[in-house]
C-alpha positions as a Markdown table, in Angstrom:
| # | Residue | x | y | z |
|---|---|---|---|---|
| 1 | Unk | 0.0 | 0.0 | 0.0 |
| 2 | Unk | 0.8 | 3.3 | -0.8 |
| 3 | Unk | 1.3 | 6.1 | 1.8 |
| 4 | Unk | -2.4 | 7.2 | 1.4 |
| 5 | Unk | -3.7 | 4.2 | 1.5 |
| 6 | Unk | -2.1 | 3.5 | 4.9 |
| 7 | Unk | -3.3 | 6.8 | 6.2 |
| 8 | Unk | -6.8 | 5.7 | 5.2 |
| 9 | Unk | -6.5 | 2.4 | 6.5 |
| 10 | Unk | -6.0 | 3.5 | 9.7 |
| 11 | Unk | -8.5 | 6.3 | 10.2 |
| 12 | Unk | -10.8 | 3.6 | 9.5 |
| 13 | Unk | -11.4 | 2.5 | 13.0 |
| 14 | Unk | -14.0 | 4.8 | 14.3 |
| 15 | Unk | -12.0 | 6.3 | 17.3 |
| 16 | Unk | -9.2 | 7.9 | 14.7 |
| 17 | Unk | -12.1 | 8.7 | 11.8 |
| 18 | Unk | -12.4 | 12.4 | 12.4 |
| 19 | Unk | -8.8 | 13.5 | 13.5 |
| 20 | Unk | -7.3 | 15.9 | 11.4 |
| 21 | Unk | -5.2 | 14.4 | 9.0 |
| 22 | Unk | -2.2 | 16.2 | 9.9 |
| 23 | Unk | -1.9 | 15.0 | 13.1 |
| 24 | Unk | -2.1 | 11.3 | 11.9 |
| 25 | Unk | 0.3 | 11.7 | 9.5 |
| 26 | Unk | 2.9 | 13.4 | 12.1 |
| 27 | Unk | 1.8 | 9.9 | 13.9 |
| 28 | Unk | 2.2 | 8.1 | 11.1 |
| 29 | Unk | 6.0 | 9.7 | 10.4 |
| 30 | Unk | 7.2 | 7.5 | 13.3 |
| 31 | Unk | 6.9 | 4.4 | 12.0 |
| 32 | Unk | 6.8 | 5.2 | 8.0 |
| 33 | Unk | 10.5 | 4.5 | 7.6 |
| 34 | Unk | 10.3 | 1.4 | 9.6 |
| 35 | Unk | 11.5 | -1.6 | 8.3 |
| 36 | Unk | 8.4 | -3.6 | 9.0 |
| 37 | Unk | 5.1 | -5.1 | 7.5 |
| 38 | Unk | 2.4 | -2.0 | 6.4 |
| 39 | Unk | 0.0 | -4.0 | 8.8 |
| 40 | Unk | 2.9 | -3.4 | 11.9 |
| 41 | Unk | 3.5 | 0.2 | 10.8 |
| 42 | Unk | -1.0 | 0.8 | 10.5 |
| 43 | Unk | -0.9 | -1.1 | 14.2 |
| 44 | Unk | 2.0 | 1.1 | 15.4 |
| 45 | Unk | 0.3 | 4.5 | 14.6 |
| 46 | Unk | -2.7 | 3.5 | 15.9 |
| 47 | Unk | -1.5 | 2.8 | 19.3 |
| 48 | Unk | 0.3 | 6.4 | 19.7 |
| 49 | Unk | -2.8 | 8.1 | 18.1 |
| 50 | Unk | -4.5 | 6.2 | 20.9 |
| 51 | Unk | -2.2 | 7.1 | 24.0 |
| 52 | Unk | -2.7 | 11.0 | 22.4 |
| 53 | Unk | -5.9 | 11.2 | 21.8 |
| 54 | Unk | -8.1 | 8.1 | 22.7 |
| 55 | Unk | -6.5 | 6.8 | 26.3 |
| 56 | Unk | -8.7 | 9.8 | 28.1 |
| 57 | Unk | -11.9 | 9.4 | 26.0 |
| 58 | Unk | -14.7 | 6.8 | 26.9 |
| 59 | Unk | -16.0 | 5.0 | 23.8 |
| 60 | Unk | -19.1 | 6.1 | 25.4 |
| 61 | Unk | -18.6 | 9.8 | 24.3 |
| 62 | Unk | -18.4 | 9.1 | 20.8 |
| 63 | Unk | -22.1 | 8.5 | 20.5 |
| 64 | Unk | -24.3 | 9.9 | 23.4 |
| 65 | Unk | -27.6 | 10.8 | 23.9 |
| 66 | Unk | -29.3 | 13.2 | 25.9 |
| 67 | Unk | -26.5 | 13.3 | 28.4 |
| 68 | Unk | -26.4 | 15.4 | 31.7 |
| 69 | Unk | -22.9 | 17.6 | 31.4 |
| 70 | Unk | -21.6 | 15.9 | 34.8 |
| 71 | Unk | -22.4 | 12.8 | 32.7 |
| 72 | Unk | -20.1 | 13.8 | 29.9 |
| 73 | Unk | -17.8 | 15.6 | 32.3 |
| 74 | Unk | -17.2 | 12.1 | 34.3 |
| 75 | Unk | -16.7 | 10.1 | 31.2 |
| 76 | Unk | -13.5 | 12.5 | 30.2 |
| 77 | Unk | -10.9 | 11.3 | 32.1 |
| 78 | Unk | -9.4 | 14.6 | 32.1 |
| 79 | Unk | -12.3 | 16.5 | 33.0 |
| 80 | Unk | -13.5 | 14.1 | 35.4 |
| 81 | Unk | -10.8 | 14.5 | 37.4 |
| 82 | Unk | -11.0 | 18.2 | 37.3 |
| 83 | Unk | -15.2 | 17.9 | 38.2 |
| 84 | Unk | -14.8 | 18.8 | 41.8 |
| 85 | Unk | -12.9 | 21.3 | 41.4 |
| 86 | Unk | -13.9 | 23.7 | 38.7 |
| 87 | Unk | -15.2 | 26.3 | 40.5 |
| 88 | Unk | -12.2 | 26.8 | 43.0 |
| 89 | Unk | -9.6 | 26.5 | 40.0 |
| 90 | Unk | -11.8 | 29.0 | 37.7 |
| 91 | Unk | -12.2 | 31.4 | 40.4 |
| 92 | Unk | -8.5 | 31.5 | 40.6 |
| 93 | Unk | -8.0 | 32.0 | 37.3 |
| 94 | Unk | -10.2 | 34.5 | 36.4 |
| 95 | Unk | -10.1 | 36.8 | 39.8 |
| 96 | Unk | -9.0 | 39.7 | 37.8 |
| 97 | Unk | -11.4 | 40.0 | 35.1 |
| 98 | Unk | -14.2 | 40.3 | 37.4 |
| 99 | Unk | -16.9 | 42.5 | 36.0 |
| 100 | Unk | -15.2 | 41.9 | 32.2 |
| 101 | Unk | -16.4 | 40.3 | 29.3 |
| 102 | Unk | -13.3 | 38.0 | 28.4 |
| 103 | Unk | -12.3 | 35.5 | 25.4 |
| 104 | Unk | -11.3 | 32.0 | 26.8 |
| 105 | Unk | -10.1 | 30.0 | 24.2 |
| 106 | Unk | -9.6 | 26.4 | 25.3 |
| 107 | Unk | -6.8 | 24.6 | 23.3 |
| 108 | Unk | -7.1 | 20.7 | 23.2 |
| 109 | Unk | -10.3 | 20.6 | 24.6 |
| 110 | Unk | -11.5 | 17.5 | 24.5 |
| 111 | Unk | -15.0 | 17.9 | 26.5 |
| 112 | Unk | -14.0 | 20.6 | 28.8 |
| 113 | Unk | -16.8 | 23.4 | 27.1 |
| 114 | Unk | -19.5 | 21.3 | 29.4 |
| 115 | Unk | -17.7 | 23.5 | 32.2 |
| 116 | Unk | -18.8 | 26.5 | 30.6 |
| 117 | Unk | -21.5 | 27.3 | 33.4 |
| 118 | Unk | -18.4 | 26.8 | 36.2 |
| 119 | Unk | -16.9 | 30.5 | 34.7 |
| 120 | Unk | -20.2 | 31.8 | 36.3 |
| 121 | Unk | -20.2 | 29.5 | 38.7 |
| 122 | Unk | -16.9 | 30.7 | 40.3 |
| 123 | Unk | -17.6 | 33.9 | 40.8 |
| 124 | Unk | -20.4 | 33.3 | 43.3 |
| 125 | Unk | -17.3 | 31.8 | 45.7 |
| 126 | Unk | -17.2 | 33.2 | 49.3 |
| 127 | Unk | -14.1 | 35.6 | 48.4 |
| 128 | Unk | -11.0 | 35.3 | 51.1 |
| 129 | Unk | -10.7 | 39.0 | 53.0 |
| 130 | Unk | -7.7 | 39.7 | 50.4 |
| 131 | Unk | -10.3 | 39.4 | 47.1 |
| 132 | Unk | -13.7 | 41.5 | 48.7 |
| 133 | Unk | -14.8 | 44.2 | 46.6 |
| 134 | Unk | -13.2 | 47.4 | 47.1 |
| 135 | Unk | -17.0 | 48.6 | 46.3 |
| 136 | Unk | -18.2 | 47.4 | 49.7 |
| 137 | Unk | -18.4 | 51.0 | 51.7 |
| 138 | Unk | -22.0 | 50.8 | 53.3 |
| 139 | Unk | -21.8 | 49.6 | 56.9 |
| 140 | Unk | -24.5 | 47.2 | 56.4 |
| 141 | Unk | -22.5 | 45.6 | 53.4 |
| 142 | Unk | -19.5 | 45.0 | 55.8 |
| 143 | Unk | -20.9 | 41.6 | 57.3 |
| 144 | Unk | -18.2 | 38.5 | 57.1 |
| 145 | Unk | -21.3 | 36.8 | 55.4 |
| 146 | Unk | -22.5 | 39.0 | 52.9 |
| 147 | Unk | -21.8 | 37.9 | 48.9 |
| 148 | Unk | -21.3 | 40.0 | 46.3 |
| 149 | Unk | -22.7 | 39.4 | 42.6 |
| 150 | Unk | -20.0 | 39.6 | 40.5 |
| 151 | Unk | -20.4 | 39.4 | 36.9 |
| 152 | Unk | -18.0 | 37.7 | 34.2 |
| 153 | Unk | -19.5 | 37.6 | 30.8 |
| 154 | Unk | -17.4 | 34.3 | 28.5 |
| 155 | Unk | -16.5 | 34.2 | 25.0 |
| 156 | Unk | -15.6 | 30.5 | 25.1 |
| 157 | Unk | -13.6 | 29.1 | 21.8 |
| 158 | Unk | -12.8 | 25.0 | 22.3 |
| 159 | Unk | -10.1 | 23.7 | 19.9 |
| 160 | Unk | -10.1 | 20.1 | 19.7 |
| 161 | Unk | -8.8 | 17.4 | 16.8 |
| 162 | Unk | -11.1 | 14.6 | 17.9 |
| 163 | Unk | -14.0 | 15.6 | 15.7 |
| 164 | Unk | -17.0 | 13.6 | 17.4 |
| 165 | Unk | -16.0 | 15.4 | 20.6 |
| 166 | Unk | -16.7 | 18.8 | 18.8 |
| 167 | Unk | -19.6 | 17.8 | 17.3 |
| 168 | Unk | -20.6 | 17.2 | 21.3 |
| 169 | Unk | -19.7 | 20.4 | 22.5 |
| 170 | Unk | -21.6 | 22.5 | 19.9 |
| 171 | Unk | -24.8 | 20.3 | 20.1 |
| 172 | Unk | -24.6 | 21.4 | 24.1 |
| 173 | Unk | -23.7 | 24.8 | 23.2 |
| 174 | Unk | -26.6 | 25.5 | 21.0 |
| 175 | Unk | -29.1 | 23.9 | 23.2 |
| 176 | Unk | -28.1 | 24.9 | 26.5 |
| 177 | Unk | -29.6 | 28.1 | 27.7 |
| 178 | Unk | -27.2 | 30.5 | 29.6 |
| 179 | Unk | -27.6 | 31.2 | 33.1 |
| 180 | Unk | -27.3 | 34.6 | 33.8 |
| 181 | Unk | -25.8 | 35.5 | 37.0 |
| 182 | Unk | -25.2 | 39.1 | 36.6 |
| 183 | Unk | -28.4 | 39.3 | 37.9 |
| 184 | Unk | -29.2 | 39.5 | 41.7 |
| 185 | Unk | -31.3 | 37.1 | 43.1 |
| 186 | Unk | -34.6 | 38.9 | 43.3 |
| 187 | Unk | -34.4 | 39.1 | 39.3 |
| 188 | Unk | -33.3 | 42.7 | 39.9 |
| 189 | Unk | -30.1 | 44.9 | 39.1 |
| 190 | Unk | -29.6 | 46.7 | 41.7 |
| 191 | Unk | -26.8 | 44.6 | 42.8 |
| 192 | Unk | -24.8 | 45.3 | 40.1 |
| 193 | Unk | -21.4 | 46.6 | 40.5 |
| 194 | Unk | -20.0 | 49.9 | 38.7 |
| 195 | Unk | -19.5 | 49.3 | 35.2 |
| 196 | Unk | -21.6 | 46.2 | 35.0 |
| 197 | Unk | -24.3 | 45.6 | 32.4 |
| 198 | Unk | -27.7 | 44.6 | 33.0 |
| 199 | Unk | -29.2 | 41.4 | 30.6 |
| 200 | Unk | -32.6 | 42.4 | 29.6 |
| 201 | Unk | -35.0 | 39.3 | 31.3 |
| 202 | Unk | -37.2 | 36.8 | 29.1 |
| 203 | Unk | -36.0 | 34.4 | 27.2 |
| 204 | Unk | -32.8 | 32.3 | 28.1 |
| 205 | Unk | -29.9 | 33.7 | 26.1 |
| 206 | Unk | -27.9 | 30.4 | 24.7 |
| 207 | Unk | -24.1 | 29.9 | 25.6 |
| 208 | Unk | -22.0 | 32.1 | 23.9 |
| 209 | Unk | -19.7 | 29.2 | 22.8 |
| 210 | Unk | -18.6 | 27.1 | 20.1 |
| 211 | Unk | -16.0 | 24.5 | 19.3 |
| 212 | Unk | -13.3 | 24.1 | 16.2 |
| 213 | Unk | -12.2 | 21.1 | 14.5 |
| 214 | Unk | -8.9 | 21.8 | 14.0 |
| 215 | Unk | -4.9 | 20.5 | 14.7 |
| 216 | Unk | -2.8 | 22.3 | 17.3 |
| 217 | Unk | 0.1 | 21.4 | 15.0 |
| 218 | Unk | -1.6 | 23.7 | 12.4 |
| 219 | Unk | -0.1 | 26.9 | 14.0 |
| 220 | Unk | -0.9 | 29.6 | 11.5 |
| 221 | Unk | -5.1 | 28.6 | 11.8 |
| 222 | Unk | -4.4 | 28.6 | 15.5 |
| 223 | Unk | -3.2 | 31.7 | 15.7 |
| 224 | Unk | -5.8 | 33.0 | 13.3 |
| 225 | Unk | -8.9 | 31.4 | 15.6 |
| 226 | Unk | -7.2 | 33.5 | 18.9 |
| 227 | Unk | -7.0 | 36.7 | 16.7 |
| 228 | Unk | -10.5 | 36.8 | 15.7 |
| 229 | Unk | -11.5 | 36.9 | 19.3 |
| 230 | Unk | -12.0 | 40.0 | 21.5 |
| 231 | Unk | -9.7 | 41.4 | 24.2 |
| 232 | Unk | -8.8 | 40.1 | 27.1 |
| 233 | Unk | -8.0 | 36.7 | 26.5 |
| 234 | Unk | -7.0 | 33.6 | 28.3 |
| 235 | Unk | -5.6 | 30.7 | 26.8 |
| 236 | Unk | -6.2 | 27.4 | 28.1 |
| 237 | Unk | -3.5 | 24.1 | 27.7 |
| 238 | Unk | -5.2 | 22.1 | 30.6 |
| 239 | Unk | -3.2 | 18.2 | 30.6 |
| 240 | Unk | -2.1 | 18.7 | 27.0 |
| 241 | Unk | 1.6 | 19.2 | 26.4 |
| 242 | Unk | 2.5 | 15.5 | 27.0 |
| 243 | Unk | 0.0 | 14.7 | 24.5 |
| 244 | Unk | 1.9 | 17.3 | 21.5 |
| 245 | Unk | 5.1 | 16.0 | 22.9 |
| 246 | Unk | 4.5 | 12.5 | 21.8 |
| 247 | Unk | 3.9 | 13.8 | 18.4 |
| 248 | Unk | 6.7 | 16.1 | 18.1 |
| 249 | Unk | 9.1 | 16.9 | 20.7 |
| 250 | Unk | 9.4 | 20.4 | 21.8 |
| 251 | Unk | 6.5 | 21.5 | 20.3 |
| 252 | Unk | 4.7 | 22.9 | 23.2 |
| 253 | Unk | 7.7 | 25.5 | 23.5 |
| 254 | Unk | 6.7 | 26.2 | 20.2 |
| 255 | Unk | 3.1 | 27.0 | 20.2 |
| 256 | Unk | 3.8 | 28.5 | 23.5 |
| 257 | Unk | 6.1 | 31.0 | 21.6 |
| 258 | Unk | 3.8 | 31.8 | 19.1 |
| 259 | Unk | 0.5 | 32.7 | 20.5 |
| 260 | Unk | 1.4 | 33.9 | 24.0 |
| 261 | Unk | 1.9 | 37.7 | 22.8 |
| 262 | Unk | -2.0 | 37.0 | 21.5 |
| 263 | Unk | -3.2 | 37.0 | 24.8 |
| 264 | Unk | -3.1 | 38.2 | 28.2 |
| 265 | Unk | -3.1 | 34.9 | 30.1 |
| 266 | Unk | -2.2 | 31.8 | 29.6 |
| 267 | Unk | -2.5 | 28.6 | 31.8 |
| 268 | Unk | -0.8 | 25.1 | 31.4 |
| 269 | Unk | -2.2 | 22.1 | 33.6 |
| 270 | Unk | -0.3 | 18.5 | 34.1 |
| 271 | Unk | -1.3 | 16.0 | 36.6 |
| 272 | Unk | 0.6 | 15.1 | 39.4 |
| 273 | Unk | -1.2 | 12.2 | 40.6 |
| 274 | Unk | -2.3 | 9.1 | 38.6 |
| 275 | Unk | -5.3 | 9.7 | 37.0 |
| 276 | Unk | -6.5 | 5.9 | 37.5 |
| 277 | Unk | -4.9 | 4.9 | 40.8 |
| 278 | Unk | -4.8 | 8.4 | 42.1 |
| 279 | Unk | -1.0 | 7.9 | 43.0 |
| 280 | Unk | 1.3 | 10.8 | 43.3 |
| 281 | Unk | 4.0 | 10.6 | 40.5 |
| 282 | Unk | 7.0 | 12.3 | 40.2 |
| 283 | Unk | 7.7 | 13.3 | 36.7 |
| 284 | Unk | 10.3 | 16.1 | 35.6 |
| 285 | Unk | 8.4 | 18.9 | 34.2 |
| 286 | Unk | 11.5 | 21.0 | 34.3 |
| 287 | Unk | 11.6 | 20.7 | 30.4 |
| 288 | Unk | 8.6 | 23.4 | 30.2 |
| 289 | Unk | 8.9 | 25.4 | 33.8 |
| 290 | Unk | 12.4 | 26.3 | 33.3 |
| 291 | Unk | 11.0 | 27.5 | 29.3 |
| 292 | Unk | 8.5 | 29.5 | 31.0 |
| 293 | Unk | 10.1 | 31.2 | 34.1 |
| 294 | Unk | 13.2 | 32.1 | 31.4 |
| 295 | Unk | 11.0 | 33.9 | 28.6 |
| 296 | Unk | 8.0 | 34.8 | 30.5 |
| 297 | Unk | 6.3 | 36.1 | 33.6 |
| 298 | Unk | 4.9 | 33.6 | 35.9 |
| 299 | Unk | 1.4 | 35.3 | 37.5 |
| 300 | Unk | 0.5 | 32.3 | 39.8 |
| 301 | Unk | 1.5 | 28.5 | 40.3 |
| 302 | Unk | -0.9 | 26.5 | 42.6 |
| 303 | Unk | -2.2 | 22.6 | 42.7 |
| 304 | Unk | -5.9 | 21.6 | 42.9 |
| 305 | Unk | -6.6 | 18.2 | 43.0 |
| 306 | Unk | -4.3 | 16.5 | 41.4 |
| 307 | Unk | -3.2 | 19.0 | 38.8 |
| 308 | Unk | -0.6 | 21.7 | 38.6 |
| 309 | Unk | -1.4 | 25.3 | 36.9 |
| 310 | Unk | 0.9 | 27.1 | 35.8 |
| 311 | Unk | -0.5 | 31.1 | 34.7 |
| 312 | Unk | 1.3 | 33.4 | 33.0 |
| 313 | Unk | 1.8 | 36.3 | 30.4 |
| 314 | Unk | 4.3 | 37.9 | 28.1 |
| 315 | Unk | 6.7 | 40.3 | 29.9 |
């Protein structure tokens, strides 16, 4: 068989059938010059596209019905992992663009856009003294337990190769309403901070959201997807540098390059425990930390369940 042939001989099996084809033939590159049967080399590719793209993903995803998103959520490996901690790690992240409307775009998804309502989510966290609203004057507001509404409006982009995964995500996003929590709980506005914008009541708005089929190794469309997004902007990597790594080494450093003058965070995420036997593993991450802490400026480090993050900006 011919080099095409091969390539569509093993995007045959349902699991590989809607990857980009870039990506499988960067997989396929490993093993073309091999000195082995086309079968062996067809097997061989297979199993890395799998350990990239397939170990995280129950089969189950690739052709649900009506499922809740903690359903989908828990059958992500990734994500499930991640599940009871959204709202702590989003708060962190987005602390300073309270009261903003902000672009997250979301690279390597998988099924991570069925955290969308956790941005909102977040911000109705008790906030530590060091984080309370500088707007708080009124004696009465000044009681440890009173809230404030904050208000974070998302522009949420999700970038992912596995296309029945993106597929998922957009049917969710159009038919999930949005929850508007900008609102105060009497359905009012007059707990509304300065500079926040009322959202007119009636019918649900839908999820400002969508997700792109698209390679992370195709760096120019990347780049183009971030740009045509509005200011601020946070870019998420959440557990997917190993993953480019096996494809091409050094890649993350990279794509990291490229697209972090675009925007005006970005966070990386890697386990540090065992995703199935919820061991803690040392692995040397010092490849990528000591690449970040030498061309760029780190804003916060913290662990949350099991996973690093790593935020930071251009200097």
């Amino acid at each position: 068989m011919n080099k095409q042939e091969l390539l569509q001989k093993i995007t045959q099996k349902k699991e590989f059938s809607q990857l980009p084809k870039k990506d499988v033939e960067i997989a396929f590159s490993h093993f073309e010059k091999r000195e082995v049967s086309d079968e062996e080399k067809i097997k061989l590719t297979r199993e890395l596209l799998h350990k990239v793209y397939g170990a995280f993903t129950s089969q189950k995803l690739l052709s649900p019905k009506n499922k809740s998103e903690e359903w989908i959520l828990r059958k992500h490996l990734s994500t499930r992992e991640r599940l009871p901690y959204y709202k702590e790690v989003y708060e962190r992240i987005l602390k300073e663009f309270e009261n903003k409307k902000i672009s997250i775009i979301d690279l390597g998804a998988g099924v991570n856009g069925f955290s969308y309502k956790f941005f909102v989510d977040a911000m109705s966290l008790p906030r530590p003294p060091a984080l309370r609203s500088p707007f708080l004057q009124p004696p009465a507001l000044r009681s440890p337990a009173f809230r404030p509404i904050s208000f974070i409006k998302v522009n949420y982009i999700g970038v992912e190769a596995v296309g029945q995964l993106v597929e998922l995500m957009n049917n969710y996003f159009e038919n999930s309403p949005r929850d508007d929590s900008s609102k105060d709980t009497q359905g009012g506005h007059e707990n509304l901070r300065a500079g926040d914008t009322a959202v007119p009541s009636g019918e649900p708005e839908k999820l400002n959201a969508k997700a792109i089929h698209e390679s992370l190794f195709n760096l120019e469309k990347i780049k183009k997807i971030i740009l045509e997004t509005k200011k601020p902007r946070i870019i998420f990597l959440f557990k997917v540098l190993d993953s480019l790594e096996m494809l091409e080494r050094d890649y993350s450093k990279k794509l990291i390059s490229e697209i972090a003058s675009l925007a005006d965070k970005l966070v990386i995420s890697f386990a540090t425990r065992s995703m199935i036997k919820r061991k803690q593993f040392l692995v040397n991450r010092n490849w990528i930390l000591d690449f970040i802490k030498k061309n760029f400026k780190i804003l916060d480090d913290f662990e949350i369940g099991g996973e690093r993050y790593i935020c930071f900006r251009s200097p």
